[in-house]
C-alpha positions in Angstrom: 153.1 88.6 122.9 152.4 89.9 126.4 154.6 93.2 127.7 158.3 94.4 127.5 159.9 96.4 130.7 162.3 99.5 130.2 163.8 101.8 132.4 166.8 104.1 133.2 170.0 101.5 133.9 173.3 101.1 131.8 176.6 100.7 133.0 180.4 101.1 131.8 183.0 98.3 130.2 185.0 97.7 128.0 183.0 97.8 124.3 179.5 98.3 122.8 178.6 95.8 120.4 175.5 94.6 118.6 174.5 91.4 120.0 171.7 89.3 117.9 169.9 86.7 119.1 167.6 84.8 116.7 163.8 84.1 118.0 160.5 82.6 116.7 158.8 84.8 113.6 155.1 84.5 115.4 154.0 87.3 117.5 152.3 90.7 116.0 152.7 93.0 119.6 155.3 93.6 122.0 154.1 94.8 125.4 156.5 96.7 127.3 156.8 97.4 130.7 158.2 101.4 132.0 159.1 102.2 135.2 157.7 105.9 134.8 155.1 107.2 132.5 156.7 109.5 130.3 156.3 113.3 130.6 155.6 114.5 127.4 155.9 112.6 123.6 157.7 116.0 122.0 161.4 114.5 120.7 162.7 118.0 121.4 161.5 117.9 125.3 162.4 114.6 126.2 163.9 114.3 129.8 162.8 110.8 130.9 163.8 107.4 129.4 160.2 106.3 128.8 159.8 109.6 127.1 162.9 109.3 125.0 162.4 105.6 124.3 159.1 106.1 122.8 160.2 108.9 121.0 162.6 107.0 119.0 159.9 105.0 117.9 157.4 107.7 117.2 160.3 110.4 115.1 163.2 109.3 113.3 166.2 111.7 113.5 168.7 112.5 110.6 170.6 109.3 111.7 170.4 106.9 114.4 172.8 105.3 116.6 174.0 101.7 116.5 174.5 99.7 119.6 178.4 100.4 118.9 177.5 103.8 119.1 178.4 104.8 115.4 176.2 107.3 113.6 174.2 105.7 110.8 171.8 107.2 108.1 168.5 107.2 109.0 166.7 110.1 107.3 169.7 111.5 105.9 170.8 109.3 103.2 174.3 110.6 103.5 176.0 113.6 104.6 179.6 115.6 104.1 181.9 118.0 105.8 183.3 120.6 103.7 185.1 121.7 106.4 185.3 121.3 110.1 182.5 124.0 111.0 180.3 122.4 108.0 178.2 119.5 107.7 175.6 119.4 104.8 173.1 116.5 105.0 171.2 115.0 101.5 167.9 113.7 103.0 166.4 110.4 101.1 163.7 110.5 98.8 159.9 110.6 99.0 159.9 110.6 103.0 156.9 111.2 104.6 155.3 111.9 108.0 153.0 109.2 109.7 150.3 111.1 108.6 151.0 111.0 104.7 152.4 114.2 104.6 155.8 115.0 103.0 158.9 115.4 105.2 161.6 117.9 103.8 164.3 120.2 104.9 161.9 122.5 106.0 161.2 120.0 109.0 164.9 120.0 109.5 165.1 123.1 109.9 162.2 123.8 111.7 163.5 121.4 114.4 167.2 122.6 115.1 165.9 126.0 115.1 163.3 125.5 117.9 166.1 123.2 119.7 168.7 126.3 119.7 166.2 128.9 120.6 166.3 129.5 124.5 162.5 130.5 124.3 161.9 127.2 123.5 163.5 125.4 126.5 164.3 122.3 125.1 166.3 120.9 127.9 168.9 119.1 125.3 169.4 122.5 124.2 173.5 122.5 125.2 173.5 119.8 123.2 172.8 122.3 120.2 174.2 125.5 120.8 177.5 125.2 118.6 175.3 125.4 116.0 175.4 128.8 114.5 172.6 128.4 111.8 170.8 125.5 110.6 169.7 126.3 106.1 167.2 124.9 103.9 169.6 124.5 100.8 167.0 122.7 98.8 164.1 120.4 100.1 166.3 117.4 100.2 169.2 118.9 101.3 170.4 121.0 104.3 172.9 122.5 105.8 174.5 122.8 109.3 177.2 126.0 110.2 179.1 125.2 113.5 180.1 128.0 115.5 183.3 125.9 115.8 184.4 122.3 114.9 182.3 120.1 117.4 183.6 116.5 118.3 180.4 115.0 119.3 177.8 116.4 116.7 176.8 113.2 114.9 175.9 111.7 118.5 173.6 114.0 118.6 171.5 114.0 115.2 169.4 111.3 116.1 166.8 113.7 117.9 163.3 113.2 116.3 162.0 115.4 113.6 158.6 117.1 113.8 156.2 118.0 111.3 156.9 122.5 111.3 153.5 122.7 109.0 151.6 120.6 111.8 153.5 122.8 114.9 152.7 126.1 114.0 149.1 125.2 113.2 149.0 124.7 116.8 148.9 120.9 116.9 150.0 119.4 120.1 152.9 117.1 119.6 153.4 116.4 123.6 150.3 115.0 123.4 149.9 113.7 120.2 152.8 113.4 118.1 153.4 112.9 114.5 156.7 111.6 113.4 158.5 109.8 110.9 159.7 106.8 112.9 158.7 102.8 112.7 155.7 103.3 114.8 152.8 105.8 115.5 150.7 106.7 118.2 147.1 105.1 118.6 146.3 106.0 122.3 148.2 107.4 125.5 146.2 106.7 128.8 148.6 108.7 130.9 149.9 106.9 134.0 148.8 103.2 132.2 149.8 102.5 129.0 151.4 104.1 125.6 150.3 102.1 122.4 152.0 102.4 119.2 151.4 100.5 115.7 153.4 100.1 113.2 154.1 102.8 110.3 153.6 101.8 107.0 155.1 105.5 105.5 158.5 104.8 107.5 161.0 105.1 104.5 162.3 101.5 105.2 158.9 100.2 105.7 156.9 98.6 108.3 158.6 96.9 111.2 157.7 93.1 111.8 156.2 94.1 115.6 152.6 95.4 114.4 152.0 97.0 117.4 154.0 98.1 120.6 152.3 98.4 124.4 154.5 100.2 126.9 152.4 99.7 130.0 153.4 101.4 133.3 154.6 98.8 136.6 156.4 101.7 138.6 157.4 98.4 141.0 160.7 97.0 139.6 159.8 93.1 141.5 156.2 93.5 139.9 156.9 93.9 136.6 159.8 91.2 136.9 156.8 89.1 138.2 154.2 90.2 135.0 157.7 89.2 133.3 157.3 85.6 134.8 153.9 85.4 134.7 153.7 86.1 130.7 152.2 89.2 130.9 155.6 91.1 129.4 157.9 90.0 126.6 160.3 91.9 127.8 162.2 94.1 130.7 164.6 96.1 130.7 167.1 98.4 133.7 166.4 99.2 136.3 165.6 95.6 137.9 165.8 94.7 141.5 169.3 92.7 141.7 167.5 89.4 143.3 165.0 89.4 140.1 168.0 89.6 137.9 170.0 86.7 139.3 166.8 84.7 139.3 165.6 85.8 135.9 169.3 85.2 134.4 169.1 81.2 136.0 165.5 80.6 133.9 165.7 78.8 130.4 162.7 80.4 129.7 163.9 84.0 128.6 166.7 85.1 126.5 168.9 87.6 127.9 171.6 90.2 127.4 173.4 91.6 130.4 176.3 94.3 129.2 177.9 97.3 130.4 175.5 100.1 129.4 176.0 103.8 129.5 174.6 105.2 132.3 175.6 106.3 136.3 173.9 106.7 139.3 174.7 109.5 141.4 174.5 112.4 144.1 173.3 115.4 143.0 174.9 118.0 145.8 173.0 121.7 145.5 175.8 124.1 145.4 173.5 126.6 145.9 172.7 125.5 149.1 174.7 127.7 151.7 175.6 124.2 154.0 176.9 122.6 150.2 178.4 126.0 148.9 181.9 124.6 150.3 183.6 122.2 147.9 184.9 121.1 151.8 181.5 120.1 153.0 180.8 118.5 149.7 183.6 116.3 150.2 182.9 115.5 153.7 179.7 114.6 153.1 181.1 112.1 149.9 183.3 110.5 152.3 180.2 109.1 154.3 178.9 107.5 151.1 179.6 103.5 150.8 179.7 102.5 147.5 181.4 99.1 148.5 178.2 98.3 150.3 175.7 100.2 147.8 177.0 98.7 145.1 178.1 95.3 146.2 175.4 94.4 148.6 171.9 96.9 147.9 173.2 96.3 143.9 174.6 93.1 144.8 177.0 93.6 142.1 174.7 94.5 139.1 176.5 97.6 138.6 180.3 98.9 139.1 181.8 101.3 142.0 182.6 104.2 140.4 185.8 106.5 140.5 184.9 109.5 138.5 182.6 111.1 135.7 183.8 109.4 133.2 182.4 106.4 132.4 185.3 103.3 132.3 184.4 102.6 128.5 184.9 105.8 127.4 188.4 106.7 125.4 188.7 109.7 127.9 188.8 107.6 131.4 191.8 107.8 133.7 191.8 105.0 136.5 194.0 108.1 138.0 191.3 110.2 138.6 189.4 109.7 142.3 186.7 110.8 144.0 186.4 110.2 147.5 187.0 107.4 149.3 183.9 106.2 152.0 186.2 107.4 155.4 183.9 108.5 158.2 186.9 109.6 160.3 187.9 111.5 157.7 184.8 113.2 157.1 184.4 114.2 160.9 187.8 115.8 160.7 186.5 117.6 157.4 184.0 118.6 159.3 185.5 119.6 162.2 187.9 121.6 160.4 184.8 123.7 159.1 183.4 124.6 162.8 181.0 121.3 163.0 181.7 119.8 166.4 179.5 118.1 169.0 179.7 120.4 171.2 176.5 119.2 173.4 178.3 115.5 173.2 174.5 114.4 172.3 176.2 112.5 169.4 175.2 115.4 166.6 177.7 117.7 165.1 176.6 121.9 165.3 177.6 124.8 164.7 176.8 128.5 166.6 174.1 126.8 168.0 172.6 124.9 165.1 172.7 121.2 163.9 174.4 119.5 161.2 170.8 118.6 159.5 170.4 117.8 155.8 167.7 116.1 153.7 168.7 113.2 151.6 166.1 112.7 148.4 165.4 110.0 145.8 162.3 108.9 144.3 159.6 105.9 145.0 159.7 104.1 142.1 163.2 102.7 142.8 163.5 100.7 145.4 167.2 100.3 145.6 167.2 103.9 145.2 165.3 103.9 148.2 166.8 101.7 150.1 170.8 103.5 149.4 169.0 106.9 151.0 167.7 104.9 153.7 171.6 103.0 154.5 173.0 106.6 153.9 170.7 108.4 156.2 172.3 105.7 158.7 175.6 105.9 158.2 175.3 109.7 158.2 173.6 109.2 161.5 176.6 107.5 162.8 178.9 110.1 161.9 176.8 112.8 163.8 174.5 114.0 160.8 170.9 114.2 161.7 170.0 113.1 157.8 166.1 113.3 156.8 165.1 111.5 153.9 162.6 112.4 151.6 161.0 109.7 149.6 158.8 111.1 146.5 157.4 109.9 143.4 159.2 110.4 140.0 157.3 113.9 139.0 157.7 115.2 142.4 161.2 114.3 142.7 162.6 114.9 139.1 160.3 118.6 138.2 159.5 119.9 141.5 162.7 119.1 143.5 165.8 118.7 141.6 164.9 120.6 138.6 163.9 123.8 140.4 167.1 122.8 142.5 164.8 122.5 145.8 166.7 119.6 146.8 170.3 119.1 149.0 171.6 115.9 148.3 169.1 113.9 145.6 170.3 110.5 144.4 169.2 110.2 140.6 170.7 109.0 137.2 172.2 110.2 133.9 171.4 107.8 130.7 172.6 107.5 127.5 175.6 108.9 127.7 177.5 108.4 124.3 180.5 110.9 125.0 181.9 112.4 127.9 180.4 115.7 126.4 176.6 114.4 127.3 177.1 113.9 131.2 179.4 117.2 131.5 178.7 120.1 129.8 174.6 120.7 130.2 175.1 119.6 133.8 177.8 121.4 135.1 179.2 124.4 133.4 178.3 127.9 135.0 174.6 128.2 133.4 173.6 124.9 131.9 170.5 123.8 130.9 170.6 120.9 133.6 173.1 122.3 136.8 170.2 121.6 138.5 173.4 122.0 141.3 174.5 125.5 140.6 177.8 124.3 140.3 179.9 127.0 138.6 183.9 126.7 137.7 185.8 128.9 135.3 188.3 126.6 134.8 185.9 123.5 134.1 183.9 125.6 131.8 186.5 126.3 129.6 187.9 122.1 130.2 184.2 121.3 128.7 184.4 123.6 125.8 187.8 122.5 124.9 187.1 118.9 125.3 183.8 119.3 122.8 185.2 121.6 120.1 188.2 120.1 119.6 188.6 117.4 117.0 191.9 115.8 117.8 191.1 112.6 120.4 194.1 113.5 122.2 193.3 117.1 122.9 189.6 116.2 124.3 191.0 113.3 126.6 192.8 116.0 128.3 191.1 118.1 129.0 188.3 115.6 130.4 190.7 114.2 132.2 191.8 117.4 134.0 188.1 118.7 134.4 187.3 115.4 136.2 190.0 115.6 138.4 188.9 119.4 139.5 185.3 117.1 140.0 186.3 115.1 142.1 188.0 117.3 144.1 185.4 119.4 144.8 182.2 116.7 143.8 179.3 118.5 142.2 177.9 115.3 141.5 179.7 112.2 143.3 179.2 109.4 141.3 177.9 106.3 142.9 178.0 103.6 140.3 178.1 102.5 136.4 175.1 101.4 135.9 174.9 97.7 134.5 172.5 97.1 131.5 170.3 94.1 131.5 167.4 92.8 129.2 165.1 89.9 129.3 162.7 89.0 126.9 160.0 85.6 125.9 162.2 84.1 123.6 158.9 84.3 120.7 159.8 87.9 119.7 159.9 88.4 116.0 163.1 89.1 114.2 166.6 89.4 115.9 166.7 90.6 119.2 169.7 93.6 119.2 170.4 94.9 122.6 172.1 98.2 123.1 173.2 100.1 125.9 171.1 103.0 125.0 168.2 101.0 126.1 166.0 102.4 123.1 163.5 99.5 121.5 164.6 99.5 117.6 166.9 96.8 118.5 163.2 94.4 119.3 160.9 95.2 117.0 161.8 93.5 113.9 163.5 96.9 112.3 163.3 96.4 108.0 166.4 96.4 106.7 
């Protein structure tokens, strides 16, 4: 086989479910084309998708996730719950690290300790915290105590577990990782090219793909091209919508093309003092056009979006709205705030100064690119002097956004399985990823509710309500649902099972 391409896209609809497509038995390696190399090969410090996709090759987690989003034993060979604050997983037997040695609950343990410990900075940390203590009952057996019940737990156990002997000898798992997953690492040339082989100690045994090549094209029409040319077996979101039409129209390739579970969006810094006003917030999401983001720079490969939560989800209310695009109604907004154009030199200001605010994004997107670019214009239009500031991905994502340097950055959320993963992290007072500063009482306590409560009901309301206090004061203003595509040579091994996760079990011939 040649390559495979993965990046960050998914979208919303309706329902998540496996879809198999049979292809030839004949090909050993599956090359796969990335969009950005990944930052670091640690499960428990996965930010990026590259990151987390090869992860979930390299670790296995106490279960893993189908492509209908159901929790299923991995690892753990079955688990119960005594009670709602208890969960007490049996691991399976004789499981072993890549490297022959034995994997037990001390691993477990290990893992969920260093995820919950603030020292360690995982940032999936909020992910953790209702965890009150993680116990070693026996070395096949281990125990979780919840601080209190916690909806979207088993979600969440699919985070790779690392080898605590290995760890605390100093080892560097970033770098060079030891897991219990399908594959292991042979070789990372960083900003090239991750290679994995297969892993004969993996519990169900080898997969059928003997080896696995994700090879960095940052361009989203070049690697469609190495697609074409034979060069990649497969690619994955984010494509350039004029590839995916074309690709789609070719006999050649097998695809899937499904909702997936991911947004793009505006990141406003509350901390900013021009974007500490909900108002100016607003004003400013009233000059975004996601009719002509979506429809014509997207050309329909993803869906206008309404809120934060996602269409597919159980919690979404087609009553809840963000801002409508309505220039005239932004100028008011910001008239109303002191912003006029006072020199009639067709920019608003205020005491003196101009309306001026840097719009970011980063270069290995080129829609991406191009939405700053039609925003900057339309912001123009309405009297903003907009600068746009075009970087690469580890400039943008660590320097920028996550050291909230930016104003407005356009960026994207994956893999987002309950309402719980987009929200809480991201935008309750303190969490791990307000990269915004965005701070609320009342949403804070919306996003506890909604994750410790167990009753359906109880959590739909009080997403519901938190997203409405969103989008009236817009945080984040979500652009789009991202739509999930994947194209591959139609020789792969196996079944091919997409999923809107976007991980690569699903193409590499998993035993069963």
């Amino acid at each position: 086989m040649k390559q495979f391409l993965l990046t960050t896209s998914a979208i919303v609809a309706l329902s998540f479910m496996p879809l198999g497509v049979a292809v030839a038995q004949d090909a050993d390696t599956l090359v796969v084309g990335v969009d950005v190399d990944a930052g670091t090969l640690d499960a428990r410090l996965t930010r990026d998708t590259t990151a987390f996709r090869a992860a979930d090759l390299i670790y296995s987690g106490l279960v893993t996730i189908t492509p209908s989003l159901q929790a299923e034993p991995d690892l753990a060979e079955s688990w119960e719950t005594p009670d709602p604050q208890t969960f007490i997983f049996h691991l399976r037997e004789g499981l072993k690290f890549s490297d022959g040695t034995p994997l037990t609950a001390d691993d477990v343990v290990f893992t969920y300790q260093s995820l919950i410990n603030p020292d360690f900075n995982s940032p999936m940390r909020a992910l953790y915290t209702p965890i009150a203590s993680v116990e070693k009952v026996d070395d096949r057996t281990v125990k979780f105590v919840l601080s209190a019940p916690y909806a979207p737990l088993l979600s969440y156990l699919d985070v790779g577990i690392v080898p605590q002997e290995l760890v605390e000898a100093g080892r560097d798992i970033a770098a060079e990782p030891i897991g219990a997953g399908p594959m292991k690492l042979v070789s990372w040339n960083r900003g090239a090219e991750i290679v994995l082989e297969a892993n004969p100690e993996y519990w169900a045994g080898a997969p059928a793909v003997e080896n696995v090549t994700m090879r960095l094209i940052a361009d989203n029409s070049s690697r469609a091209q190495a697609f074409e040319a034979g060069d990649l077996d497969v690619i994955q979101s984010p494509l350039s919508p004029q590839d995916i039409t074309r690709l789609a129209a070719d006999d050649r390739f097998g695809n899937v093309v499904i909702p997936g579970l991911a947004v793009t969006y505006v990141n406003f810094n509350a901390n900013d003092p021009l974007l500490a006003d909900p108002k100016m917030r607003r004003a400013f999401s009233m000059l975004i056009d996601q009719q002509t983001i979506v429809n014509d720079i997207y050309q329909g490969a993803d869906a206008v979006a309404n809120s934060v939560i996602l269409p597919s989800s159980w919690a979404y209310s087609a009553e809840v709205q963000q801002p409508q695009f309505d220039p005239d109604g932004a100028k008011a907004l910001f008239a109303e705030l002191g912003w006029t154009d006072s020199n009639s030199d067709g920019f608003l200001d205020k005491d003196g100064q101009p309306l001026t605010v840097t719009l970011s994004t980063h270069s290995e997107d080129p829609n991406r690119v191009q939405t700053i670019e039609y925003m900057q214009a339309i912001f123009a239009q309405a009297g903003v002097d907009a600068q746009a500031q075009i970087s690469d991905w580890p400039t943008f994502s660590t320097n920028y956004v996550q050291k909230s340097q930016h104003q407005i950055a356009l960026l994207g959320w994956v893999n987002i399985v309950d309402p719980d993963r987009l929200l809480f992290a991201q935008l309750t007072t303190g969490g791990g990823n307000n990269w915004g500063g965005y701070s609320n009482p009342k949403v804070d306590e919306l996003l506890q509710a909604g994750r410790s409560s167990l009753d359906q009901a109880a959590r739909t309301q009080a997403y519901q309500e938190a997203a409405t206090i969103l989008a009236e004061e817009v945080p984040y203003y979500i652009v789009s649902h991202q739509g999930y595509q994947l194209f591959y040579a139609k020789d792969l091994p196996g079944t091919v099972e997409a999923t809107p996760r976007g991980n690569l079990r699903g193409l590499i011939g998993m035993p069963s």
